[in-house]
N, C-alpha and C positions, 0 to 999 in steps of 0.2 A: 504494500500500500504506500502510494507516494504523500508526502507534508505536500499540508495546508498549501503549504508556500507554492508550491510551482504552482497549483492553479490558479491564485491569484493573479501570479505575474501573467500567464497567458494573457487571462480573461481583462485584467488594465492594459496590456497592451493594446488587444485590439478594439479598445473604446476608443482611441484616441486618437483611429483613424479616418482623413477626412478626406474628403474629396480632392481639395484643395491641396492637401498631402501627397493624395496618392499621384497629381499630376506635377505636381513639384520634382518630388523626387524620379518619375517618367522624363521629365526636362532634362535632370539632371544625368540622368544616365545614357540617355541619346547624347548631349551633348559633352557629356565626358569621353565617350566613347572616342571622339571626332575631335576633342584635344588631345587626349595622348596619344594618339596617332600624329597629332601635331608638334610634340614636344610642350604642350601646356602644361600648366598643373591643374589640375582637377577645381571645376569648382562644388564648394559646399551648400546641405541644406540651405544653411543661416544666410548665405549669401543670396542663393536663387531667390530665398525667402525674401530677403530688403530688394532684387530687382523688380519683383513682381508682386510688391506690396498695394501696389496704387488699381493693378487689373481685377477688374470682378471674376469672380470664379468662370462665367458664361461665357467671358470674353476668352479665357484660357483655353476652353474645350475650343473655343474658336481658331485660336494661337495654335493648339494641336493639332487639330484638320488639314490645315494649309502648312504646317510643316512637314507633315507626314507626306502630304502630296510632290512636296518639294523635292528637284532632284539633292540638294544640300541644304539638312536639318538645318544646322548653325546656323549657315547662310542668312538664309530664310528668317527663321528666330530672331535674331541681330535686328536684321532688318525691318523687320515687322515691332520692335519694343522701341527702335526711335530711326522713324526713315530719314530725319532729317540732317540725322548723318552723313549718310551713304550718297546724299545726293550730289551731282557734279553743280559747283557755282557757274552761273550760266554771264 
């Protein structure tokens, strides 16, 4: 018979998972994948977490769609969180 204890931890663990989690951490692992093939270093929950702080959850499922489509996630990603980067001064 197993302690108390590991069922708890299971069952707190998975309360605490959100939507919004689950697609974070999806971001991150797409595009982790596609920096260290780069020579990057990996970025963090905490981080994806403050870039993505300002987009509504509906907006992300959105943000996923069209990157998925994309021939280059990052790419794509980048571009789509702030186009007015990428654009040539005309």
């Amino acid at each position: 018979m197993k302690h108390i204890a590991t069922h708890l931890k299971h069952s707190i663990k998975d309360a605490h998972i959100t939507e919004r989690g689950e697609l974070m951490e999806y971001f991150c692992e797409r595009l982790n994948r596609d920096r260290t093939q780069d020579g990057y270093s990996k970025i963090t929950l905490g981080r994806m977490g403050k870039t993505l702080e300002k987009i509504p959850t509906k907006d992300l499922y959105y943000l996923k769609k069209v990157c998925d489509d994309a021939g280059n996630f990052s790419k794509k990603f980048w571009y789509l969180l702030n186009p007015k980067k990428h654009q040539e001064e005309r």
